[in-house]
C-alpha positions, -999 to 999 in steps of 0.1 A, spaced: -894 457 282 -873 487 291 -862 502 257 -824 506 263 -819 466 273 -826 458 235 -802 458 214 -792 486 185 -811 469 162 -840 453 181 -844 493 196 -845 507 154 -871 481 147 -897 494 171 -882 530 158 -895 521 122 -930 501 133 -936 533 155 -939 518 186 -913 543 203 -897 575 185 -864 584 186 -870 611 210 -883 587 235 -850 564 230 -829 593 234 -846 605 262 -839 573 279 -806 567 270 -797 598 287 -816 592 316 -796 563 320 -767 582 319 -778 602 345 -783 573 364 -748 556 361 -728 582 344 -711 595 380 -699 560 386 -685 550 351 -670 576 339 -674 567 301 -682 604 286 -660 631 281 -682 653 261 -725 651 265 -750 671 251 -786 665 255 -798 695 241 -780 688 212 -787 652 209 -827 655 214 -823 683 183 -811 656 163 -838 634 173 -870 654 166 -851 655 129 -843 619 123 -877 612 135 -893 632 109 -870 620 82 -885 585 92 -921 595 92 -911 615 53 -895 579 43 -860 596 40 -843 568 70 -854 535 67 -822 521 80 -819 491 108 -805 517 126 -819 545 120 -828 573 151 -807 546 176 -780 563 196 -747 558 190 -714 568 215 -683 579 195 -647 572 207 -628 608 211 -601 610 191 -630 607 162 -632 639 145 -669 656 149 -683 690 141 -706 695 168 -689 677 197 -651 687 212 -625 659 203 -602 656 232 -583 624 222 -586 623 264 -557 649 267 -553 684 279 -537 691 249 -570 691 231 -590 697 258 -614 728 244 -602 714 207 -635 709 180 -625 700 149 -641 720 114 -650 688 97 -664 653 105 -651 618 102 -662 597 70 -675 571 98 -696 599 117 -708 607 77 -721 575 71 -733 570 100 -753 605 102 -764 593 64 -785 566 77 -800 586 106 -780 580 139 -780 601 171 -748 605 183 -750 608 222 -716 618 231 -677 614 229 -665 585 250 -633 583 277 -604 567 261 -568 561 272 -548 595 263 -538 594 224 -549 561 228 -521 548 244 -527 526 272 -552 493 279 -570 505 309 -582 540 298 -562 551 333 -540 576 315 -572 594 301 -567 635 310 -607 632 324 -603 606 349 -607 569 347 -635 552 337 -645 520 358 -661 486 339 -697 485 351 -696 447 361 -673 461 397 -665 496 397 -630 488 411 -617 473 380 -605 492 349 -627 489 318 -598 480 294 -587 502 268 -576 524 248 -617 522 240 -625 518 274 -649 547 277 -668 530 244 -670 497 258 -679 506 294 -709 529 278 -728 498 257 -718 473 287 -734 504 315 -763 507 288 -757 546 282 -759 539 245 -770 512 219 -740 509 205 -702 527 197 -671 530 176 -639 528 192 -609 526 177 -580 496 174 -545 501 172 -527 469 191 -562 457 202 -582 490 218 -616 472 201 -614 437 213 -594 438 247 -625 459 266 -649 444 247 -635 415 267 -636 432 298 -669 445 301 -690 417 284 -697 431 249 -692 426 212 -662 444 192 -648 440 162 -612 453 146 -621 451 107 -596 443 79 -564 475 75 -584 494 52 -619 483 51 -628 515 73 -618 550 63 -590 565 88 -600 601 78 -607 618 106 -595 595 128 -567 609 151 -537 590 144 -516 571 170 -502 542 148 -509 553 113 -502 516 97 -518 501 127 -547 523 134 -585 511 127 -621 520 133 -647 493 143 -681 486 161 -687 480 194 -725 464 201 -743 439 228 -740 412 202 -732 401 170 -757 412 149 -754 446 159 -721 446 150 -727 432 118 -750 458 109 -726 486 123 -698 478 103 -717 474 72 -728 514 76 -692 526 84 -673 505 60 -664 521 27 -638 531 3 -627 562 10 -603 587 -18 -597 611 10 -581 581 32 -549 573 13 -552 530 28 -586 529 16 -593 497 2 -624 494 -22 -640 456 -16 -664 439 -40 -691 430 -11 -700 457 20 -731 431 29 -716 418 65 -753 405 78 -755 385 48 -731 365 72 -758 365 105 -766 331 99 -757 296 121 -731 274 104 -697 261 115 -698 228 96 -665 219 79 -649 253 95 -612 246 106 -605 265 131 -569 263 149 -553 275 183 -521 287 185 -502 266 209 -478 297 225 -517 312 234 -527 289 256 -496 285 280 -476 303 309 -496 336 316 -529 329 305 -555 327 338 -570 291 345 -603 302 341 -593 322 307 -581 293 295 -616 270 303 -634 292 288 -615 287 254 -613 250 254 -653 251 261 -654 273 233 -636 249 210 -656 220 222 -690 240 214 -676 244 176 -664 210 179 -699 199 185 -712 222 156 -695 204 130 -659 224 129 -629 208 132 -605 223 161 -570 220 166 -538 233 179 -511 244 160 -477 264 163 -474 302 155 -438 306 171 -433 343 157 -459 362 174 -435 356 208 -418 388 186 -454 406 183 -450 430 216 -414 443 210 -422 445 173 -456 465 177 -441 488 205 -414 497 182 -437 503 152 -463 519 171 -438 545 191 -420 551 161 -451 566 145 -467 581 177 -440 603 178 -441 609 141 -478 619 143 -479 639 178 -455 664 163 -477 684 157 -492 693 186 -468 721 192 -492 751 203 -489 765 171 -520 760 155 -545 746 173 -547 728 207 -533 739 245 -502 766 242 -486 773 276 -487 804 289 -448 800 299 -435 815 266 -399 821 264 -397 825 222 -407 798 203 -384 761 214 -397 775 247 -432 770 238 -429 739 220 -413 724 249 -435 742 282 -467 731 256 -459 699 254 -445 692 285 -478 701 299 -499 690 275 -492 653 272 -494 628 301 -471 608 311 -478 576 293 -476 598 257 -442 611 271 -429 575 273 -437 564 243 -430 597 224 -393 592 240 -390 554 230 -404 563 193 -378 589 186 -352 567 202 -357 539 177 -357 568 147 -327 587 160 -299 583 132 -277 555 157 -303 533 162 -325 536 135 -316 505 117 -310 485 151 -347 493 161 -376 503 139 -359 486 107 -355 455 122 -393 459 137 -403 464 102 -389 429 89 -404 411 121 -439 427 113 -433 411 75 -425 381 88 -457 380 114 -472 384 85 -458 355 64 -466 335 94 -502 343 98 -508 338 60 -489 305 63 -513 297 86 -546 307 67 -535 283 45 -551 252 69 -572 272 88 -600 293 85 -601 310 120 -579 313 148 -597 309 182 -573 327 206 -579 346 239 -585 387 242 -563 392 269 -541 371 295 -569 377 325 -604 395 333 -601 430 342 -575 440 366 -583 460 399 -576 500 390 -540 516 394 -526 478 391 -517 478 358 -505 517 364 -478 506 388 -456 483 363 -462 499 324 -440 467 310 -469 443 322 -491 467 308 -478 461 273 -471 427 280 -513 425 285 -517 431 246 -500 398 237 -530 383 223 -543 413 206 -514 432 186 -505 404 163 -536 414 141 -529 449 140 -497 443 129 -507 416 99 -537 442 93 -556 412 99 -593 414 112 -608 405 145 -637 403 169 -641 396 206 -674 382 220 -684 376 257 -681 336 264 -686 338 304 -674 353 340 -645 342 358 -655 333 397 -653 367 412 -682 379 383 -657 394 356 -672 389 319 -641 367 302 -637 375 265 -621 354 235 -617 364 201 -617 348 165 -590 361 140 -597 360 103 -581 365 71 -578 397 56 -610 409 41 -631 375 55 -649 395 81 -685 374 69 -670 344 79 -659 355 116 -694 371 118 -711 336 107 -686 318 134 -692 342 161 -731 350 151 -731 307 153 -715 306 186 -736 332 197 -769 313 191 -759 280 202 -753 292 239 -772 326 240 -740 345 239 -721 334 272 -730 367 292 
């Protein structure tokens, strides 16, 4: 079988019985990507020369005992607005367009630790603001199931790489549901963990009370075994949370029995797609069958979730894109006139348009008039989400909800009308906003061949028991692809 159709893990076993070496798996990988690469669109940054380096040294750490890791010598695609020392990280803007950073993410660390090849830095929607990875400074990247439709995003490029089979696996990045939402659109596995289960540090911020790192994989296993490298506590990361149990693929077994899960009545009515909307029910009815019990019940607050999370999220975007002011590091315009002139020609033509808008609506809801009429009030709806999702952990142990309202949209659709852009997160940014944890698996294709995604939401810090529902859903219909 042709090496880069296995999965991350099934590729690192013939790694470690020596069937393959890592050479030969990176050296496939990339021929892939010369295969596909000018039709997707999901790199920014590639280098072979680099990456085969790499993988004449991980393969003699394996053969001197040194990486005996799952994973170890399987090739790995990194989101770019992850911080890495021998790759640029662009955050898919002009404004960091030639930028590469003097020290590494703790994700890229531990993942390095265990003997991974990084491949390349993945497209991504500028900042990562946006859910189409349009707004990206290097072009759009297209979801390998029909080139004319967008990917999703803000992970887009991430997604679109493990679906196009350009890498094993990836880490993207989820701030209002950048993980799980093209995961959905392009047929693969992604997970948002638990705020704090996965060290920020050296992860460019967009949302800093929103913003998480998580695996991307072809199924649930991988993704098990991903997040169990990359999670950690972390001193440098100031929300590091330290957990008693790291051991996620304890979790890979098949079991639902007993399990309530519940959907949320306000997910399943005007907006969501017909065929969407099958495919959940089927979903239920497949737990249902397992042994779980499956009901509907009402979560009335998250109707609050999008202007709540677009408040939130601005108010901190334009907080944390401050500094990007040509100072010291990063595009300066060459139309100096002393220094507000700078700052203002810099970042005028540094960010896109889509950062603009949301760096103008962030500051409007922090200026001094309207601070307490905006982002305060935002920060009591996001409490009470909260309550609300807590409230309902309390009778259920999942909540099966969609990924997003439809399958992929058609490219420049979503473009046209940024309020039903936002409006497309509604199933996604309630997590992020509870800090809650999430994962979106591939349950079928609508009728014009577009992989429909649905995710499970958990508890915080009960990752193992969306990975036993999802790893159990998984195995009883062979993954719905």
């Amino acid at each position: 079988m042709e090496i880069i159709k296995l999965s991350a893990l099934e590729i690192g076993e013939k790694i470690q019985k020596r069937e393959v070496s890592v050479p030969e798996v990176v050296k496939a990988f990339y021929h892939q990507i010369e295969q596909k690469e000018k039709d997707i669109n999901a790199f920014i940054t590639l280098d072979e020369e680099q990456a085969m380096k790499r993988a004449a040294q991980v393969q003699e750490g394996i053969e001197k005992g040194i990486y005996t890791h799952p994973l170890a010598g399987v090739p790995a695609g990194i989101k770019d607005n992850i911080c890495t020392k021998e790759f640029k990280t662009t955050c898919g803007s002009k404004m960091l367009e030639n930028f590469t950073p003097f020290y590494e993410a703790n994700v890229i660390e531990s993942l390095k630790s265990i003997g991974a090849v990084l491949i390349g830095k993945t497209n991504m929607d500028e900042f990562a603001m946006g859910s189409t990875t349009e707004t990206s400074y290097f072009g759009v990247t297209k979801n390998p199931h029909n080139t004319d439709h967008v990917p999703g995003g803000s992970s887009g490029g991430s997604c679109a790489a493990v679906a196009a089979k350009e890498c094993a696996y990836s880490l993207g990045s989820d701030t209002g549901g950048s993980i799980r939402q093209p995961s959905s659109f392009c047929g693969v596995v992604g997970m948002k963990p638990t705020y704090g289960t996965v060290s920020r540090y050296g992860l460019v911020a967009y949302g800093s009370s929103l913003d998480q790192i998580g695996p991307i994989g072809t199924n649930v296993s991988d993704v098990a075994a991903i997040l169990e490298v990359i999670a950690s506590y972390d001193k440098k990361d100031s929300t590091s949370i330290q957990r008693k149990d790291y051991q996620f693929m304890k979790a890979l077994h098949e079991d639902v029995k007993g399990m309530r899960i519940g959907i949320p009545k306000g997910y399943v009515g005007d907006g969501l797609d017909d065929e969407v909307k099958e495919a959940l029910y089927n979903m239920a009815k497949t737990y249902e069958k397992a042994g779980a019990k499956v009901e509907e019940f009402d979560l009335d607050l998250v109707k609050y979730a999008i202007p709540t999370y677009y408040t939130v999220a601005s108010a901190e975007a334009s907080s944390n894109l401050a500094r990007f002011d040509g100072v010291k590091y990063g595009y300066r315009t060459e139309k100096s006139s002393g220094l507000e002139g700078m700052y203002n020609h810099t970042r005028t033509e540094g960010f896109g348009q889509e950062v603009k808008r949301r760096i103008m609506l962030g500051s409007y809801v922090l200026s001094s008039g309207y601070y307490e009429a905006y982002y305060l009030k935002a920060l009591k709806a996001k409490a009470l989400i909260k309550k609300s999702f807590d409230e309902a952990f309390s009778t259920y142990d999942i909540i099966l909800a969609p990924a997003a309202p439809t399958t992929a949209p058609a490219i420049g659709e979503s473009l046209k009308d940024p309020l039903k852009m936002y409006l497309g997160d509604i199933y996604t940014i309630s997590a992020n906003l509870a800090g809650l944890p999430g994962i979106s698996m591939p349950v079928g294709r609508d009728t014009k061949g577009l992989p429909i995604g649905i995710q499970l939401i958990g508890n915080c810090f009960e990752e193992s028991k969306l990975i036993q529902a999802a790893y159990t859903y998984e195995s009883l219909t062979g993954g719905g692809k």
